[in-house]
N, C-alpha and C positions, 0 to 999 in steps of 0.2 A: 553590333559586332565589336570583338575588342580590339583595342589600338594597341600599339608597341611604341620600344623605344629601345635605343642601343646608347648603349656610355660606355667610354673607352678614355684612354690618352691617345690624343690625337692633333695633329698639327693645328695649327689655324685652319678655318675655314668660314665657308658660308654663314655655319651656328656659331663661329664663335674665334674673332680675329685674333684672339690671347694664345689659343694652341690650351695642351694639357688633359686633366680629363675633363669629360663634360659630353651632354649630349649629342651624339653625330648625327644622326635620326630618328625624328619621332613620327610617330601618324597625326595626319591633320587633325584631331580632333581632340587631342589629350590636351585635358585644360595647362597652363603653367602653373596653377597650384598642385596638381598633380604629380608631375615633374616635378616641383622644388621638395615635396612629401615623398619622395622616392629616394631622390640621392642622398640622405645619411643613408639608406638599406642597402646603400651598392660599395662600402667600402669591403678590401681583400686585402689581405696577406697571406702568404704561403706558410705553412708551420714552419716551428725552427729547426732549422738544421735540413730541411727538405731539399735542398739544392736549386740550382736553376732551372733546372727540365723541367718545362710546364707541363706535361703528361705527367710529371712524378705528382704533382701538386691536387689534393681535392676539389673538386667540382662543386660549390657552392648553390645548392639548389632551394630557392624557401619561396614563402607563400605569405604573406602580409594582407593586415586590412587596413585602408588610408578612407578612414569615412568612406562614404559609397562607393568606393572602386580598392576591387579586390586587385592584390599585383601580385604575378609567381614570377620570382625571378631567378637566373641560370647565371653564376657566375665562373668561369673558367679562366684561368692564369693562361694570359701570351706571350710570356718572357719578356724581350724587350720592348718600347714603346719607341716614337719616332727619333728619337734623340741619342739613341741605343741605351737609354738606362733600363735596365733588370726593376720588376716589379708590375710591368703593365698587366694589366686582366680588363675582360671585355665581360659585359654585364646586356644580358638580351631581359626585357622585361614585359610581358603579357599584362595588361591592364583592361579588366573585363569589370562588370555592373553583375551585382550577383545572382541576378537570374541568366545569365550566359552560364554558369556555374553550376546550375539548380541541378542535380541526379550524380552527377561526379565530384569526386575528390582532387583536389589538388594534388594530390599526389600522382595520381595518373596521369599527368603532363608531362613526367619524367619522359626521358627519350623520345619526346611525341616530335614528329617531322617537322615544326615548324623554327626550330631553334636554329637560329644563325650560327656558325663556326669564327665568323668573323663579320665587324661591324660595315653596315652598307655605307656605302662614299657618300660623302658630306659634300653634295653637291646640290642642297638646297631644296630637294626633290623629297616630299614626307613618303614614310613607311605607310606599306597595303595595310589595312585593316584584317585581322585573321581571319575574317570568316568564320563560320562552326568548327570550334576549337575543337583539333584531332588528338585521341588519345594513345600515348604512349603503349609499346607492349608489355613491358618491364614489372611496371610496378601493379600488382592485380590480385586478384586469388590466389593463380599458382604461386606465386614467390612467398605468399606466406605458407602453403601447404608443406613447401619444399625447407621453408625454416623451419616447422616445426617437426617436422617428420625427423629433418638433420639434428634438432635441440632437444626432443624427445621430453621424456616429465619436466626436465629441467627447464625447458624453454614456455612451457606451459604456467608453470608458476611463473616465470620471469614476467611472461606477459602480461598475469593478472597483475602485479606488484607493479607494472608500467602502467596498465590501464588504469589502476585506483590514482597515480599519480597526478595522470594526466586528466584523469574527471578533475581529481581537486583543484584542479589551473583551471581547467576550462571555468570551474566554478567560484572561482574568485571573484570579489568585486573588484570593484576599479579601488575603493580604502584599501580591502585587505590585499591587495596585488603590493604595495608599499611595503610589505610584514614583513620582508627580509627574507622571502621563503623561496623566491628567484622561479627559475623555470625546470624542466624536468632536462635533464642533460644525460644524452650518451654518448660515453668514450669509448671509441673506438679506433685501431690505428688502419680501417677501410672504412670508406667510406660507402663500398658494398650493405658492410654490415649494418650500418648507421640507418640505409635505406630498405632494410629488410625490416627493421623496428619499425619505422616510419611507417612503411605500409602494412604491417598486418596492426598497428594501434588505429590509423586511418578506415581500416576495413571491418575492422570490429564496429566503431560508432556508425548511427545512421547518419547517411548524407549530409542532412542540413547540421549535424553537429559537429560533423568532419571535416567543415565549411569554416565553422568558430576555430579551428585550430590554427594556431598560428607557427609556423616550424623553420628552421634553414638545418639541411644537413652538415653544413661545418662553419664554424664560427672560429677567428684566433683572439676573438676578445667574449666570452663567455660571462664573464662576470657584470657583463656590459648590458647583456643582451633583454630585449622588452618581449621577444619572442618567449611559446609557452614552451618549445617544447625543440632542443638544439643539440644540434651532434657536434664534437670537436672531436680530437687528438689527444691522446696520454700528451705527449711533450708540452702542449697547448694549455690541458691542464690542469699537470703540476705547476705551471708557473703564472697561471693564473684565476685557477676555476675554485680551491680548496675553500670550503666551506660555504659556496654558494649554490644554490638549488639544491634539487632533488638528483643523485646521480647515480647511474646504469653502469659500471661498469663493464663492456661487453667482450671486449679481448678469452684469449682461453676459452677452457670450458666452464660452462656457467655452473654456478657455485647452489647449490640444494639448497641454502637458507637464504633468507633475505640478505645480500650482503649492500642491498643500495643504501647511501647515506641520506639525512632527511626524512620528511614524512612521509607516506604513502599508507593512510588508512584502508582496512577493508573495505569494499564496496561491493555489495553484493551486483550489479551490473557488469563491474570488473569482472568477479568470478561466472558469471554463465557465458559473459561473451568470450573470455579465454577460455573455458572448457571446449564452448562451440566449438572453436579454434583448433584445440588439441585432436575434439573427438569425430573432427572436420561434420562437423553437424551443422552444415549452412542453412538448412529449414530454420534454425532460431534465430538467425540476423534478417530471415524473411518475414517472421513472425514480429520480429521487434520494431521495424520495419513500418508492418501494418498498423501496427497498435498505435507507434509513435506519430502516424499520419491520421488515425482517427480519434483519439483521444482530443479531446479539447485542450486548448496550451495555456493552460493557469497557472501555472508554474516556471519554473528557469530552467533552461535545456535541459541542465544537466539532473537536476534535482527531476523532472521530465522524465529521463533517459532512467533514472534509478528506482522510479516507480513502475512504470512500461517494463522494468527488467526483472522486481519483483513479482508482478504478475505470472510473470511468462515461465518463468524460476518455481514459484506457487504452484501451475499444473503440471511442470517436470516434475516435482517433487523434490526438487535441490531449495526448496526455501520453507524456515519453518518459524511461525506465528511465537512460540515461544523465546526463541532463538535471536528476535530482528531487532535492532534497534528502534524505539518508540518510534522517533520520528519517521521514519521506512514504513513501519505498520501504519500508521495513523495516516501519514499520504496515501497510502493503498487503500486504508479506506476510504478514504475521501474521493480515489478514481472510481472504485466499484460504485460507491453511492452517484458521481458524475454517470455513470452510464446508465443506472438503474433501468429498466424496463425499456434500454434500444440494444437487446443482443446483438443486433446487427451492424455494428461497432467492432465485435470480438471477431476477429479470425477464425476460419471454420478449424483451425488445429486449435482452438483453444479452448473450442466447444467439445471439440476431442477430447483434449487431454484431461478435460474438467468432465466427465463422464466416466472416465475409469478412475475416479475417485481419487485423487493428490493427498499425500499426506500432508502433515503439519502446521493443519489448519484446524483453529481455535471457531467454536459456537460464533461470535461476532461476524468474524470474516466468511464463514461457512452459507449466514443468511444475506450477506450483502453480495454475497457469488451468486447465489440464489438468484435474487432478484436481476442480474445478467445473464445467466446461463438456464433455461430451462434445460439443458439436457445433464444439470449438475444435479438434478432431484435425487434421484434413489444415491447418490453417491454423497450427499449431505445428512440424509435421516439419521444414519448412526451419530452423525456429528451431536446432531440437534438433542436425538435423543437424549444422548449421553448426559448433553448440558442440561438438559430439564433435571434429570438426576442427582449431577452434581451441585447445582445450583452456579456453574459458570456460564451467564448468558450474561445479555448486555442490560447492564442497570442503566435506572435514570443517573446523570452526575449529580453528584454530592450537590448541597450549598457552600458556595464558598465561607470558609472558615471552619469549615466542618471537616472532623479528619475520617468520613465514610458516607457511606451510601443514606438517603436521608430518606424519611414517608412510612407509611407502615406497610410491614413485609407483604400483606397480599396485593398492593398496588405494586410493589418493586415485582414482584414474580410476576402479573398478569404484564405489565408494561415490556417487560423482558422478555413474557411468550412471545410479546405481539413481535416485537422487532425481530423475534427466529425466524418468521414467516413459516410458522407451522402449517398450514394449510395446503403450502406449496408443494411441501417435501413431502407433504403425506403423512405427518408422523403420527404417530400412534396414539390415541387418547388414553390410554392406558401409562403412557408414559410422565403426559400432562400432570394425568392422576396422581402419580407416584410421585412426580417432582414435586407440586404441591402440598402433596401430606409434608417429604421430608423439610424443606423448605418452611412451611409456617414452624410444625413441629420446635424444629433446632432457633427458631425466632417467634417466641410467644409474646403478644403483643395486639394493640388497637388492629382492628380492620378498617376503621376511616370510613367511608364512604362506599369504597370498593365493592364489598361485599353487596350490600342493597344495589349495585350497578351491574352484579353477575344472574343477580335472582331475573327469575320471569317478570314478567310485564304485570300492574298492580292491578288489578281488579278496578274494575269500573272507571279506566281514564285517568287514574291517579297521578302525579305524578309522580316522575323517579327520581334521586338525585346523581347529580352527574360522577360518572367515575374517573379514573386518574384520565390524562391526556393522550390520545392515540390509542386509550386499550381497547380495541374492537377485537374481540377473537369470532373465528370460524365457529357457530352454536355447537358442535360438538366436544371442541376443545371448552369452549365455556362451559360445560355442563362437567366435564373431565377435573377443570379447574373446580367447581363443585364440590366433586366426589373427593377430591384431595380435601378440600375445608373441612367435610365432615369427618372423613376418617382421621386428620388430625383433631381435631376436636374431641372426636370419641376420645381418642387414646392420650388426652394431653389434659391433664386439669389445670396447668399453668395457665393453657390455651386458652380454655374456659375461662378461666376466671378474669386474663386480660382483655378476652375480645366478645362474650357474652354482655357486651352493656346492656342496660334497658332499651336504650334505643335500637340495638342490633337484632335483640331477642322479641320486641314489636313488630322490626321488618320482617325478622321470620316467619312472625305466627299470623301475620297478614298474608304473605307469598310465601308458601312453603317451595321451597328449594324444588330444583329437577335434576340432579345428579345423575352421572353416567351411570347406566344399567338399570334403570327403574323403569322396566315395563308399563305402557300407559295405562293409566286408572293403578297402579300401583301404588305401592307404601314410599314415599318420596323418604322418609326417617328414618326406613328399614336398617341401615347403615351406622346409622349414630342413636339408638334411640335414648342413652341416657344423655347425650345432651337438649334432645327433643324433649325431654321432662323438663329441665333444666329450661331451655325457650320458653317451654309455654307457661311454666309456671311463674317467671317474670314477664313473659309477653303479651300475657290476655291482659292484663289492668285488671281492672274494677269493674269492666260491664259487665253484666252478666250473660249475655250471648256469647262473648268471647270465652267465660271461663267454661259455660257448658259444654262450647263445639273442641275444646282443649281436652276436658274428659273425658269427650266422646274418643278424642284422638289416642288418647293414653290408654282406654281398654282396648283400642283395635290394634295396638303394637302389644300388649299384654294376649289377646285372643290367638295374636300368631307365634307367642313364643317367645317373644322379644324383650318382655320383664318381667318379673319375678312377683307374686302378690304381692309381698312388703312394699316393695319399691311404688307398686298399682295404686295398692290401696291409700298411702299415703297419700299420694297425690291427688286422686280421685276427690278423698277428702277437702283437702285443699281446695279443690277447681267446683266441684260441680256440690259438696257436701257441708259448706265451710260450718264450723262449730263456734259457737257465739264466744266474745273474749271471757273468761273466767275473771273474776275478780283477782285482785292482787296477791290477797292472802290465801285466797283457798289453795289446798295441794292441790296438786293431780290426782284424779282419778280416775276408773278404768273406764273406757269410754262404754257407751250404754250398748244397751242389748241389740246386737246384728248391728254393730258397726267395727268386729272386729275384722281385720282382712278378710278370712273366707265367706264372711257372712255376706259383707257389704259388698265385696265382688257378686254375690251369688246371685243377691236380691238384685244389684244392679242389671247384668246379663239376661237375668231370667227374664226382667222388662223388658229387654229388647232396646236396648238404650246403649250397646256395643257396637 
């Protein structure tokens, strides 16, 4: 349970035979190193020119962290002190272990029953332990509902422009907290007002990070102050705050453009938890909520809280993949890939709202949602699609030094279906198809290995050689990938001529391809047949089995239509006809009788040898 303590100016007594201020009662248990780490947080002055009336004077309300013991403390001005000089104030301080803290805000202690009005008699007797700390009415949802209703757009921006502030303090290290860059300060001449900001920034972050804040709503030394995040007074300062922190001005009406001095970067968590705010949409501080409790905590709060916020932003559709700063994107990915295949991780509104399909998401992010949301399929495929088309999926990384994508282009595209998780989404093999053709097409070049990794299984136990790493596609999409090679092929002689090697054109005429749409026992070359000339006439070699089953191959695409005599007969010659070397010097001459195209076709077919 947490302990207390009260500090005041006060006579001599039991604690303390000097008189002055100092502590009058504490609870039996609050270490003295505690106590000696408390009293620099309990000094007070009243603003200038504030007069004597301690009701005129602000209520100094903050919330500190002393190594394991969190302290909120209540400072209130009591005019005079035992001696009758002007300046006394009495200071009541809550000292709780921060799992007494765990689900609430500091903030919410504001007005809570257990604040003393005046310090208990120093009669050697220790303060009751609190108990289960009672929360205030004051400080909550409604008070911020009723700010923003009253501040309207204006208060909506304002908030986000506070929120980004206060992430970037929270997110400071203990180095860069040195950088001169101070705490986020609102001026205000209520202290009302000071506590209206306080708790709708308090209420926007989840608990445990609400917890990291550290605040007093009125400080008369500002420039002073270790606290992230402090209210003071105009009078207070102009005469001593100019040019330190980040600062709110809040008096008036609030001003349509950023007019706070200092930094306050965009943050896209800023902006959805102030929309929320504005658009009193508290289903997203439940959702953020969730996530921020199941997610794994590899990261630092804050940096936490702005990925958690991207997601959640991602299925609103307020956050776009083109739009995000690298480092935003590239944490996001790296959450989706952390949850990879435990949907049940994600909030059922998120399974939602990734179902009716979220704009502004890029092929990458599209497949790594995938692999979390099955209820994101049909709302992905156009995504995926697209990118097969475009050629915007996710490549392998470059090698360092290299200023692009490295390997040759059918390992980069197969490697890059696989990570779509085409199979999940259903996508279309015809799509595969399409992206493949354009894809090699616009990058004519080696096939590597790849290719002989796509083909069927090699005849009698062969072995294969292996393909790029991870490329396993769904057999339909492989075959899809296929029909892409060859229709680029046909239609590409650069293609040809880069990726036709000997080697590649052997694998072919060994395992002829199974490309999508080739009916079984079908013409597997129907699609490409002048590069199938092309195969087999560098891919049979020298045996003679090879070159005959190759000419048998070449009338049966000639028989269906598929080539032209000339194109036939030549080859035929070639493979199954060859005509002995002619000597150096002799011309050419016409070749002998019935071995012109229609002859030697004729005689061939008429065998039965088609």
């Amino acid at each position: 349970m947490a302990g207390q303590a009260h500090y005041s100016s006060a006579p001599p007594g039991a604690g303390d035979p000097q008189g002055g201020f100092r502590f009058t009662a504490v609870s039996a248990d609050v270490p003295r190193a505690t106590l000696e780490g408390l009293r620099p947080l309990m000094a007070y002055a009243p603003p200038p020119g504030a007069g004597t009336e301690p009701t005129a004077h602000p209520v100094a309300f903050a919330y500190d962290l002393l190594g394991p013991v969190r302290a909120v403390t209540r400072i209130r001005s009591v005019g005079q002190d035992y001696t009758g000089r002007w300046g006394n104030y009495f200071c009541h301080a809550v000292l709780a272990a921060p799992e007494e803290l765990t689900g609430l805000r500091p903030v919410e202690l504001w007005g809570a029953p257990l604040w003393a009005e005046t310090p208990a008699p120093d009669d050697g007797r220790p303060l009751p332990e609190t108990g289960e700390l009672p929360l205030g009415s004051e400080a909550g949802p409604d008070r911020v509902r009723r700010l923003l209703r009253e501040t309207g757009p204006a208060g909506g921006r304002l908030l986000e422009r506070l929120l980004s502030a206060v992430l970037g303090a929270l997110g400071r290290t203990p180095e860069g907290g040195a950088d001169g860059s101070g705490p986020v300060v609102l001026v205000a001449s209520s202290g009302d007002r000071v506590l209206d900001w306080l708790t709708a920034v308090s209420f926007a972050l989840p608990a445990p990070l609400a917890a990291a804040l550290t605040f007093i709503t009125y400080t008369d030394r500002p420039d002073e102050e270790h606290r992230l995040l402090v209210g003071t007074v105009p009078e207070v300062w102009e005469r001593r705050g100019a040019g330190h922190g980040t600062v709110f001005p809040l008096d008036g009406p609030l001003p349509v453009e950023d007019t706070a001095t200092g930094s306050a970067p965009h943050s896209t968590a800023a902006g959805l938890l102030a929309r929320a705010w504005a658009e009193d949409d508290l289903d997203v501080f439940d959702t953020v909520a969730d996530l921020w409790s199941a997610v794994p905590a590899t990261e630092a709060p804050v940096d936490r809280l702005g990925t958690v916020c991207a997601l959640v932003a991602l299925t609103r559709g307020g956050w776009d993949a083109a739009d995000a700063p690298p480092a935003e994107r590239d944490a996001l990915g790296e959450l989706l890939g952390t949850l990879a295949g435990r949907p049940e991780l994600l909030p059922p509104e998120v399974h939602r709202s990734l179902a009716s399909g979220p704009s502004g998401l890029d092929a990458p992010l599209a497949a790594r949602l995938l692999s979390v949301s099955p209820a994101f399929r049909d709302a992905a495929r156009p995504t995926l699609e697209r990118a097969l088309l475009t050629g915007a999926f996710p490549e392998p990384s470059a090698e360092p030094g290299t200023d692009g994508a490295s390997g040759p282009a059918l390992a980069r595209f197969v490697t890059g279906a696989v990570r779509l998780r085409l199979a999940e989404a259903d996508v279309a093999p015809e799509a595969v198809r399409d992206g493949a053709e354009q894809w090699l097409t616009a990058r004519p070049g080696p096939f590597g290995d790849t290719l002989t990794a796509l083909l069927p299984p090699e005849p009698r136990g062969s072995v294969v050689p292996a393909g790029p790493p991870d490329a396993t596609l769904a057999d339909t999409h492989r075959r899809a990938v296929l029909a892409g090679v060859l229709r680029a092929l046909e239609g590409s002689a650069a293609l040809r001529d880069a990726a036709l090697t000997p080697e590649v054109c052997a694998a072919l005429t060994r395992r002829p391809p199974d490309p999508l749409g080739t009916a079984e026992g079908g013409e597997p070359w129907a699609p490409a047949p002048r590069t199938a000339l092309r195969v087999w006439l560098t891919g049979a070699g020298a045996h003679p089995g090879r070159r005959h089953e190759a000419a048998l191959r070449v009338l049966r695409l000639y028989k269906q239509g598929l080539l032209g005599e000339e194109e036939t007969c030549a080859a035929v010659c070639e493979l199954a006809v060859p005509v002995p070397p002619r000597p150096p010097d002799e011309p050419p001459g016409e070749p002998p009788g019935g071995a012109s195209p229609p002859g030697l076709l004729r005689r061939v077919l008429w065998r039965g040898e088609g």
